[in-house]
C-alpha positions in Angstrom: 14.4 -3.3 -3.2 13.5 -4.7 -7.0 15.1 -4.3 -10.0 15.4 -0.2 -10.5 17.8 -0.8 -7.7 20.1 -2.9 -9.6 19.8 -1.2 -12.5 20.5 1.9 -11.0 23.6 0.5 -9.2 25.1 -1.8 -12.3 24.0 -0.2 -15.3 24.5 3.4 -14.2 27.1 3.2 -11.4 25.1 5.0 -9.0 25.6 4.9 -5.2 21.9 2.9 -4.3 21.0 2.7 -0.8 17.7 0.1 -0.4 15.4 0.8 2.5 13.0 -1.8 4.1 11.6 -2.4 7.6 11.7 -6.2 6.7 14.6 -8.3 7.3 13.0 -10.7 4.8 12.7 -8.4 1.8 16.5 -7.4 2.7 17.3 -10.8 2.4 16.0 -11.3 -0.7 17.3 -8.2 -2.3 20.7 -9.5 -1.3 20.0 -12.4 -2.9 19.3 -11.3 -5.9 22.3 -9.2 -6.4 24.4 -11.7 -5.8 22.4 -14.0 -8.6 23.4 -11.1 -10.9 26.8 -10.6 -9.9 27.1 -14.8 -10.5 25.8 -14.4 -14.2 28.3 -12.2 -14.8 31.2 -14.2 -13.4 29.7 -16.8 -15.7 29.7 -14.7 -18.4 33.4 -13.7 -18.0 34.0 -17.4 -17.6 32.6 -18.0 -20.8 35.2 -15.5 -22.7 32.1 -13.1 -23.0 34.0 -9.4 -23.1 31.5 -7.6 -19.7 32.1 -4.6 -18.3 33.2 -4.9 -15.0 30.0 -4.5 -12.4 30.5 -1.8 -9.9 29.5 -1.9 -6.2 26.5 -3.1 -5.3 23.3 -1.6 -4.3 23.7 -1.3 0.0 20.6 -2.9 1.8 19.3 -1.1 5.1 16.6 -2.3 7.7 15.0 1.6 8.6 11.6 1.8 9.1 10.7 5.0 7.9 8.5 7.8 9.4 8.1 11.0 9.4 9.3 11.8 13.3 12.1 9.1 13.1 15.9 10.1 13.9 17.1 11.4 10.6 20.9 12.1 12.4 20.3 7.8 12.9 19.6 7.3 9.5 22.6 9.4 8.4 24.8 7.7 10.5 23.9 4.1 8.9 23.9 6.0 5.2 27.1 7.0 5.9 28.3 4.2 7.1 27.0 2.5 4.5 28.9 4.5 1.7 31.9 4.8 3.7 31.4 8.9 3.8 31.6 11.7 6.5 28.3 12.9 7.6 29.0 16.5 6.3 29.5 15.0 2.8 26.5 13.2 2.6 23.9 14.0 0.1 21.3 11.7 -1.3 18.3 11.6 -3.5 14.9 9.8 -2.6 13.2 7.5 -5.1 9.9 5.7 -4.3 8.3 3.8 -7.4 4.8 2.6 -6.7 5.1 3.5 -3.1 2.2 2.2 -1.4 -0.6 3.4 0.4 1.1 6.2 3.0 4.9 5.7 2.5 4.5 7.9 -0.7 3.5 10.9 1.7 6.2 9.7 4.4 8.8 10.0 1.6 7.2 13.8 0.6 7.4 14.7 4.3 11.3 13.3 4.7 12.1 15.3 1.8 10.9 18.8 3.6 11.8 17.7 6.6 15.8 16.7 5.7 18.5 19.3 4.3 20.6 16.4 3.1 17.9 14.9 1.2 18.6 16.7 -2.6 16.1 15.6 -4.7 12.9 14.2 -4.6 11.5 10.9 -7.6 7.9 9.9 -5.8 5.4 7.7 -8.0 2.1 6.8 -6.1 0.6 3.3 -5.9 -2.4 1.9 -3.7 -4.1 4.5 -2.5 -6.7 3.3 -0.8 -4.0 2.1 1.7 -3.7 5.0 3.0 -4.4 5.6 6.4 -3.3 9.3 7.9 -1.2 11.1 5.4 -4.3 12.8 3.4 -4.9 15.4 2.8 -1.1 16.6 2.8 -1.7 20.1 2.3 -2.8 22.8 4.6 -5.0 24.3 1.4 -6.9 21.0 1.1 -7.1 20.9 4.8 -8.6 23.9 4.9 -11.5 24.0 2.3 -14.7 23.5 3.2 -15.9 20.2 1.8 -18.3 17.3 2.6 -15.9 14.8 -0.3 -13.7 12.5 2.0 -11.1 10.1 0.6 -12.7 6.0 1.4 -11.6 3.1 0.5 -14.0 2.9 -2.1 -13.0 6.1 -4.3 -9.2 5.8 -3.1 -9.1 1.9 -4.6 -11.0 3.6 -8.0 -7.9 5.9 -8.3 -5.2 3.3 -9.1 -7.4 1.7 -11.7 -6.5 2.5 -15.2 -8.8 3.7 -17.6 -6.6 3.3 -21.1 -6.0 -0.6 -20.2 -9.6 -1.0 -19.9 -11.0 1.3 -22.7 -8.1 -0.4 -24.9 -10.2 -4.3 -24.5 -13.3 -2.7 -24.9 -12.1 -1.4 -28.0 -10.0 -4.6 -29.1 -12.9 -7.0 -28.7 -11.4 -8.5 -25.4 -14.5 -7.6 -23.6 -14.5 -11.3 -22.1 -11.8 -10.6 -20.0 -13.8 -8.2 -18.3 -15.9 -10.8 -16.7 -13.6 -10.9 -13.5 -14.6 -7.4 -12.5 -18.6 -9.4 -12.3 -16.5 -13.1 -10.6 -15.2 -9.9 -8.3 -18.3 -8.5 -7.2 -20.2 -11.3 -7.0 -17.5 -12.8 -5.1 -17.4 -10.0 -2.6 -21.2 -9.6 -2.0 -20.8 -14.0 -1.0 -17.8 -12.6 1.2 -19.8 -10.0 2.9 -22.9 -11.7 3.4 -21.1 -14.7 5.0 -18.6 -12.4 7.6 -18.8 -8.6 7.6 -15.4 -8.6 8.2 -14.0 -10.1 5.0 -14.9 -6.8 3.5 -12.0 -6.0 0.8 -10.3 -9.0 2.1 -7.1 -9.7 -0.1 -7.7 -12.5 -2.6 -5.3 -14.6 -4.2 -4.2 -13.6 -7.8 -6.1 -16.1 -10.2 -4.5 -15.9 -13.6 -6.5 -15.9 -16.9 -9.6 -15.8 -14.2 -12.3 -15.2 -17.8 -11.5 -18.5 -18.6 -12.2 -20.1 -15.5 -16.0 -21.2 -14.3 -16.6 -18.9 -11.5 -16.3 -22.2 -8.9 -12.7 -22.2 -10.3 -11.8 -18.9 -9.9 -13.5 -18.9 -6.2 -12.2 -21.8 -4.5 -8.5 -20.1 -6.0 -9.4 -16.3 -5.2 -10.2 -17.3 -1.1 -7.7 -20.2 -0.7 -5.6 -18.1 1.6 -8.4 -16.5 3.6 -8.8 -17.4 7.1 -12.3 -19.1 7.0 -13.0 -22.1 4.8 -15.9 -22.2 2.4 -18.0 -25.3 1.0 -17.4 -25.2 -2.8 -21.3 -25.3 -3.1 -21.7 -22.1 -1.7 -20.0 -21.0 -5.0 -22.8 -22.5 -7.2 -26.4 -21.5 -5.8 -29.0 -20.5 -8.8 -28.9 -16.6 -7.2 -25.2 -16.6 -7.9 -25.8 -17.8 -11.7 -28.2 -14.9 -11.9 -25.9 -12.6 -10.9 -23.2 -13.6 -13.2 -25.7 -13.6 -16.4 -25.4 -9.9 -15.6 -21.7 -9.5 -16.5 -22.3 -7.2 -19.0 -24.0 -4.8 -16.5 -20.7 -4.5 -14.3 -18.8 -4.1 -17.3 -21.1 -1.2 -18.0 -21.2 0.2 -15.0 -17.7 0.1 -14.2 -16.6 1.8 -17.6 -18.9 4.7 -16.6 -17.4 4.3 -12.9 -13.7 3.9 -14.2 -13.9 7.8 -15.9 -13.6 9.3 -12.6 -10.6 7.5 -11.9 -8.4 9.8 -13.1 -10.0 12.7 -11.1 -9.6 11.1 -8.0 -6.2 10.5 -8.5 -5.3 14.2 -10.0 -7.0 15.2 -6.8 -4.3 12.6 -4.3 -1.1 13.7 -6.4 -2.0 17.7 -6.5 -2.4 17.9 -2.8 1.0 16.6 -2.6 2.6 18.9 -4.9 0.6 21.4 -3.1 2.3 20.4 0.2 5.6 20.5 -1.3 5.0 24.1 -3.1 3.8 25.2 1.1 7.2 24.1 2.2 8.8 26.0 -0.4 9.7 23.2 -3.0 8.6 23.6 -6.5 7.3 20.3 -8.5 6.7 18.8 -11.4 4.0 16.1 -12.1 5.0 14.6 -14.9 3.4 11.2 -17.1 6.6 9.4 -17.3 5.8 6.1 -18.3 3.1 4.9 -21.0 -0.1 4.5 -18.9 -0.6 1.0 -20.8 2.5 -0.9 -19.2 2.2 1.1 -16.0 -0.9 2.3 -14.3 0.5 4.4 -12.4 2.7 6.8 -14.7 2.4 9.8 -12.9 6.0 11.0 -11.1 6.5 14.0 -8.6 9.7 15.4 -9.1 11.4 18.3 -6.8 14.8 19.5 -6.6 16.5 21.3 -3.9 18.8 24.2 -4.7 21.7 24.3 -3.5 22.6 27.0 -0.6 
């Protein structure tokens, strides 16, 4: 629904289908192109020599799964790209697909002979729910290692960001991962169920007093808490031990990787079952995305 879409579509004249289950993000995708599409009428306006903009990128409401009517979904592809049904032929690309519509995605890919080729980059795993482990190997070894919230959220960390401050001096900024766990021991203490509870975004958080970057972090939680909850004496103790976390979580962040090799190798395992070869490849520079790492399959054609 972002901006691969458009670029995609614009800059490389592909066909682009986008596929959400919410009207909303549909709407806004929509939106956007046509914000685009504007600039460059602008543009033209202007005298400014643009290449003319192709189609755009077609917007679909599907929710996808893997026992959902694929002949459906054709029809509305089709329809979409103005194409018979017997012609149709299309590629799936997921980038940062979270929690369990990465495996959904895997699973269409099998599952449909239209579907040609296969782009899959994984993002927030420890959303998934019921798609691990994919593969029938994995499901079938012996082992007492289960995938938790815990380890899964450790996997989409990334370990060259973090060595990279340590190294540069920046170590300061590492004092959010301390606000964090301070935070989520107050959270825990005060409601069980506000366990991993979704906090707002609080930029340039170091630089904040914790009471800043508290009252911020929980505005948008469901229960209201006094500021001076915030600013006991335990709670200064706590955070006098930044450098502790810090420490701990370096020696904590090196198993990151493993976990995540583990998530993206029973995939490709799954694939290799069905009788798809893959490739895992490190596509993108780990600094400016986390999450680099893209499964790519191709179907031969019959």
């Amino acid at each position: 629904m972002g901006h691969l879409a458009r670029y995609l579509c614009y800059a490389h004249s592909l066909q682009v289908a986008c596929v959400d289950a919410n009207n909303d993000f549909t709407d806004s995708a929509n939106k956007f192109d046509k914000q685009l599409e504007e600039s460059v009428r602008k543009l033209e306006h202007k005298g400014d020599n643009v290449l003319p903009l192709p189609p755009a990128p077609v917007h679909v409401n599907a929710y996808l799964d893997p026992d959902m009517d694929l002949q459906e979904f054709h029809s509305i592809l089709s329809e979409k790209f103005q194409i018979s049904d017997s012609a149709l032929r299309y590629g799936i690309m997921g980038l940062h697909t979270c929690g369990d519509l990465g495996p959904v995605l895997l699973k269409m890919f099998v599952n449909d002979s239209k579907a040609a080729i296969l782009h899959s980059v994984g993002c927030c795993y420890m959303k998934i729910d019921k798609h691990f482990p994919m593969s029938a190997f994995l499901n079938n070894t012996p082992t007492h290692w289960k995938l938790t919230y815990t380890n899964a959220e450790l996997a989409c960390h990334a370990i060259e960001m973090y060595a990279e401050r340590l190294r540069s001096g920046e170590q300061d900024k590492l004092k959010v991962h301390c606000y964090r766990a301070v935070l989520e021991k107050l959270l825990v203490g005060k409601d069980p169920s506000l366990r991993h509870s979704i906090l707002m975004t609080v930029k340039r958080a170091h630089e904040l007093p914790f009471l800043d970057y508290a009252v911020k972090a929980t505005s948008k939680l469901p229960v209201k808490i006094d500021p001076s909850e915030f600013t006991t004496q335990q709670i200064d103790q706590e955070l006098s031990a930044w450098w502790e976390v810090v420490t701990y979580y370096t020696i904590r962040l090196a198993l990151a990787p493993i976990l995540e090799t583990v998530i993206l190798l029973d995939r490709c395992l799954y694939l290799y079952e069905n009788g798809f070869r893959s490739a895992l490849i490190p596509l993108f520079d780990p600094a400016l995305s986390p999450r680099n790492q893209i499964i790519f399959a191709l179907k031969k054609k019959k």
